[in-house]
Each structure stands twice: as C-alpha cells, then as structure tokens.
C-alpha positions in Angstrom: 0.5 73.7 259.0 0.6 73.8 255.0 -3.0 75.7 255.7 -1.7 78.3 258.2 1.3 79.0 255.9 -1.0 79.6 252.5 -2.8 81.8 254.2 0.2 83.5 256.0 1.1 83.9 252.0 -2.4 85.2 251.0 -2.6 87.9 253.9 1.0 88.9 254.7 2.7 89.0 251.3 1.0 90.8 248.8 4.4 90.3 246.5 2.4 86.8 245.7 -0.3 86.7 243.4 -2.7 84.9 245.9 -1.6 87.9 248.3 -2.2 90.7 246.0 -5.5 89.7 244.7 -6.5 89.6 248.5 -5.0 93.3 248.9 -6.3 94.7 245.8 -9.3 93.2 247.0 -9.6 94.3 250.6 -8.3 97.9 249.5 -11.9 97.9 246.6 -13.9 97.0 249.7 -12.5 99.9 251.7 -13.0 102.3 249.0 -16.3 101.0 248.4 -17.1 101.2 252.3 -16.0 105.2 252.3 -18.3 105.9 249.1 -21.3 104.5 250.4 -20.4 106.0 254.3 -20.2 109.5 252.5 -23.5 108.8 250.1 -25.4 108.0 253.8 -24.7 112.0 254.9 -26.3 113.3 251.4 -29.9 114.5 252.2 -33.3 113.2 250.9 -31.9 109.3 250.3 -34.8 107.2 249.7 -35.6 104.4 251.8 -34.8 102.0 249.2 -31.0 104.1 249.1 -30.6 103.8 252.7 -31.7 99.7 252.8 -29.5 99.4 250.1 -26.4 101.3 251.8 -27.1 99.3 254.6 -26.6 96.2 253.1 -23.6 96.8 251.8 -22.5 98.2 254.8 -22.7 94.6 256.5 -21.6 92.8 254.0 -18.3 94.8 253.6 -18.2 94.5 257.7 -18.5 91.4 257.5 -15.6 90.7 255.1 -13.5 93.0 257.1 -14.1 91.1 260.7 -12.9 87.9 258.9 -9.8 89.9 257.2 -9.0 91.2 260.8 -9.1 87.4 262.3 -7.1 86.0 259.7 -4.8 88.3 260.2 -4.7 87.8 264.1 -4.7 83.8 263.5 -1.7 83.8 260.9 0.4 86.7 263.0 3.5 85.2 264.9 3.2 87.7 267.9 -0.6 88.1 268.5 -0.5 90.4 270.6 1.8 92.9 268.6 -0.6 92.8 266.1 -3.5 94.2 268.2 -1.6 97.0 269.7 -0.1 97.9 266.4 -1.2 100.7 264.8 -3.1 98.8 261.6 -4.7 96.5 264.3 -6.0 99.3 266.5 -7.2 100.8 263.1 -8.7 97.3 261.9 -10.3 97.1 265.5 -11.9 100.4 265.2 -13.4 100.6 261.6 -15.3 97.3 262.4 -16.2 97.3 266.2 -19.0 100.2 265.7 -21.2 97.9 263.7 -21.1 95.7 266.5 -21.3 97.9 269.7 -23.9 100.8 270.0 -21.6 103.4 270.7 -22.9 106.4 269.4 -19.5 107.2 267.5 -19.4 106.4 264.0 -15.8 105.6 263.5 -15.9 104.3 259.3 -13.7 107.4 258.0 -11.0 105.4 260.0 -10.9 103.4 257.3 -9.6 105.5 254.9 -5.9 104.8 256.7 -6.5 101.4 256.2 -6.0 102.1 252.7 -2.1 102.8 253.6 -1.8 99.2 253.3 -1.6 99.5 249.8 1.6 101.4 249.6 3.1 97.6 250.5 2.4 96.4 246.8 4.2 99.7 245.6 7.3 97.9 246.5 7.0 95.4 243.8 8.1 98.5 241.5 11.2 98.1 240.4 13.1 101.3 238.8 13.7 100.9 235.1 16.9 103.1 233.7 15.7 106.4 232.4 18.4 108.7 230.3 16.8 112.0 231.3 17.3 113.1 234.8 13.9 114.4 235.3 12.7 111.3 234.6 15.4 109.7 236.6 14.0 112.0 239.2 10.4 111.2 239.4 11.4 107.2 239.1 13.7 107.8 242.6 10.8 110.2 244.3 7.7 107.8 242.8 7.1 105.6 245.9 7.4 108.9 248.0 5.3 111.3 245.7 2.7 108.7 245.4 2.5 107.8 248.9 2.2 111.6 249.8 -0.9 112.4 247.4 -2.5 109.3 249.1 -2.1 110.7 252.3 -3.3 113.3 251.2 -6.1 112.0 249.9 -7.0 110.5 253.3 -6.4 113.9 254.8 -8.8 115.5 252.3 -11.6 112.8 253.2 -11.1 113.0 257.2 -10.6 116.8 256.9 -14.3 116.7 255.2 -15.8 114.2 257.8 -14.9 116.2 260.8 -16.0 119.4 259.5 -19.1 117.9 258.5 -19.9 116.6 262.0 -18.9 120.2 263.6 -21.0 122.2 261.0 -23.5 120.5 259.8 -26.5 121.4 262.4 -24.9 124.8 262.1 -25.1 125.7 258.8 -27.4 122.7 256.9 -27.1 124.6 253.9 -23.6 124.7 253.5 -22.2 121.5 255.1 -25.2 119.3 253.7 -23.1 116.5 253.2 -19.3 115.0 253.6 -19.3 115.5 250.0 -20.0 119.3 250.0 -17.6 119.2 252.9 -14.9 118.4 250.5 -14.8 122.1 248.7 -13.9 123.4 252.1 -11.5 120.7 252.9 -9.4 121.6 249.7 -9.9 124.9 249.9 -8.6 124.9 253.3 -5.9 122.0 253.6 -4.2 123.9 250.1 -4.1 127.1 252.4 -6.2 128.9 249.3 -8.8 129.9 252.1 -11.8 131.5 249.5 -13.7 132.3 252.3 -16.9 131.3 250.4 -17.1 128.6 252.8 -16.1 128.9 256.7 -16.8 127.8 259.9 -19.0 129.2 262.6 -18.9 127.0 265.6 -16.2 126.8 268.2 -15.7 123.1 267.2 -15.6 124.0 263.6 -13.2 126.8 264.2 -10.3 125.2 266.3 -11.0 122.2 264.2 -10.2 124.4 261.0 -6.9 126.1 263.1 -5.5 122.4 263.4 -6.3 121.4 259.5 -4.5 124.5 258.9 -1.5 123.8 260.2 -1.5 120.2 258.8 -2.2 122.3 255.5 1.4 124.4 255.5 3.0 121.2 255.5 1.3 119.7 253.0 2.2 122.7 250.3 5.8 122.4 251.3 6.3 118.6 250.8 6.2 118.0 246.7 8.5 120.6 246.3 11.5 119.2 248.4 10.9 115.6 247.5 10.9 116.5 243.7 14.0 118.6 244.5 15.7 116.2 246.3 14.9 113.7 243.9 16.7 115.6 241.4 19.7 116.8 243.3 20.0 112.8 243.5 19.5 112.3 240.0 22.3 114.5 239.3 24.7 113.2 241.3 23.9 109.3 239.6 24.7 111.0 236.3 27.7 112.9 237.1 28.7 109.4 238.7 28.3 107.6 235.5 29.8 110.3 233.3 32.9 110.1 235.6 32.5 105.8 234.8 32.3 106.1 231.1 35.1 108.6 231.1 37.5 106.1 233.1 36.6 103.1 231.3 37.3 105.1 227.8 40.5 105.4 229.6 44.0 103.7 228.3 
C-alpha cells in the first residue's frame, strides 16, 4: 500500500517534487521523441542516423509503455483512464511500435505535451502595481497555454501536409521541417503563396487548417483584453478600499 501510494504521488501529482521531476521528465522524452520523428522525414540520413534514431526511438517507447502502465496500475477507476482522452492519446503514441499498422501515429504525441500545463498551476500570482502587469499575471496560465497549443498545431499542421504533399512536390515538402514554413504561413492566415498545395488531400487539408488559423489570430487579443478589463476593475476596487479605510 505505502508503494502504490508513492507512486500514486510520483505520477498523479506533479505539485511534489518526486512528481515533477517525473513530468519534467516524461515531457523531455516527448520532445525528444517529436525531434528525432521529424529528423527521420529529412532526406539523405545515413545509415548510421537512421540506426541511431531508431534506437532512441525504442528506448523512449519503451519508457513511455511503462509511464502508461503505471499510470493504469495507480488510477482509482481503470477503466476511465483508458477511455479518457490522455489515455486514448497514451494508447496511441505507443501502440504503433508494437503493431504493424502502416500508420505512423508519433505526432500524437505532441498533445501529450498538454500534460505539462498541470505544473503551471504551482504559479502562484505575486502583486504587481501596474495593471499591464497585473494583466499578463491574470492571463499567464491562459496565454501560455494558448502558444503551446499552438505550438502543437504548428507541428501537426506540418506533419499532415507533409504526408499529403510530399510525393507531390519532393522539392518542396522534403521534410516535416520544411513543412513548417507552410504551416506558419498558413495557420497565421499570412498565405505567401510561395508555398501551396496541389493535391486534393493537400488542399481540403489546407481549407480545414485554415479555419483553425482565424481562430487562432483572434484569441491573444481578447485574452490580453480581458485580462486587462479585469485588471482594471481589481484596481478601481482597491482605490475604492484605501479611500474608505482613510475614512473617519
């Protein structure tokens, strides 16, 4: 029992040192696992590159199949946990390696980085004296957490484009990481039109980021406002305070 509960510590509560090493930890792996799946599309990787990708490739698989069980053994409701959407997403950025599928599902890992947003909360708002400041303290977890998703957007945007263009136009889409040009160009609605799609696939996959894209531009600038529509009010509020306290 005192087992089950140190690791229920170490994997569910990141708020504990054990618990945020382990998250810190599993969240390097993930990045590292999304570098070396993007350095596998570049072209003309020697055989020493590829062994060498490969290896840490099952390494970093294998570290994630034993996350993924201790996270089923410690969860209360087992069965929760698979359904939910970080176990589908654990399921799925492991079971590949093991099943010859034909689909290779690793940029699903870039949600798992999400998880990180849960050591965010251990931020705790210091008192600021100029609103704008005030501002960006109330909005942080919010902004923060909306550049990371953006950030995963960016990376998936660049995958799937890749896949649809890449026997298309070789010379463009050589890689996930020429992909990425297009995905910013595209998801920031800029639209250059240096680089574009030419297949079906790559087209009604380009409508779709597009759309995702128009959000995207809209959501700093109402957080940051509402952030500071907020601020004022806490400062009127404690003008109103001071002046009732200075009070007879």
């Amino acid at each position: 029992m005192a087992k089950l509960t140190f690791l229920k510590r170490v994997v569910e509560r990141p708020e504990t040192p054990e618990g945020k090493v382990f998250a810190l930890t599993i969240q390097s792996l993930i990045a590292l696992s999304l570098v070396t799946f993007s350095i596998e599309t570049l072209p003309d990787l020697s055989p020493e590159t590829r062994r060498l990708l490969a290896v840490i490739e099952a390494v970093t698989v294998g570290i994630f199949t034993a996350e993924y069980l201790l996270r089923l053994v410690v969860a209360e409701n087992k069965l929760s946990f698979v359904t939910s959407f970080f176990g589908i997403v654990d399921l799925l950025a492991i079971l590949p390696f093991y099943i010859s599928t034909g689909l290779d599902l690793r940029s699903v890992r870039a949600f798992r980085l999400l998880r990180l947003f849960r050591i965010f909360k251990l931020a705790r708002y210091s008192a600021a004296v100029q609103r704008f400041h005030r501002a960006l303290l109330i909005a942080r977890e919010e902004v923060v957490l909306f550049f990371c998703v953006t950030i995963v957007l960016l990376f998936l945007a660049a995958v799937g484009i890749y896949h649809f263009e890449n026997e298309a136009q070789p010379e463009t889409f050589q890689s996930i990481f020429h992909s990425l040009w297009w995905a910013v160009a595209t998801l920031t609605t800029v639209g250059y039109g240096d680089i574009y799609p030419i297949t079906v696939g790559g087209r009604i996959f380009t409508f779709f980021i597009l759309l995702i894209g128009l959000g995207i531009v809209s959501v700093p600038a109402g957080l940051v406002s509402a952030a500071l529509t907020r601020a004022r009010e806490i400062e009127d509020l404690e003008k109103l305070a001071s002046r009732t306290t200075e009070l007879p």
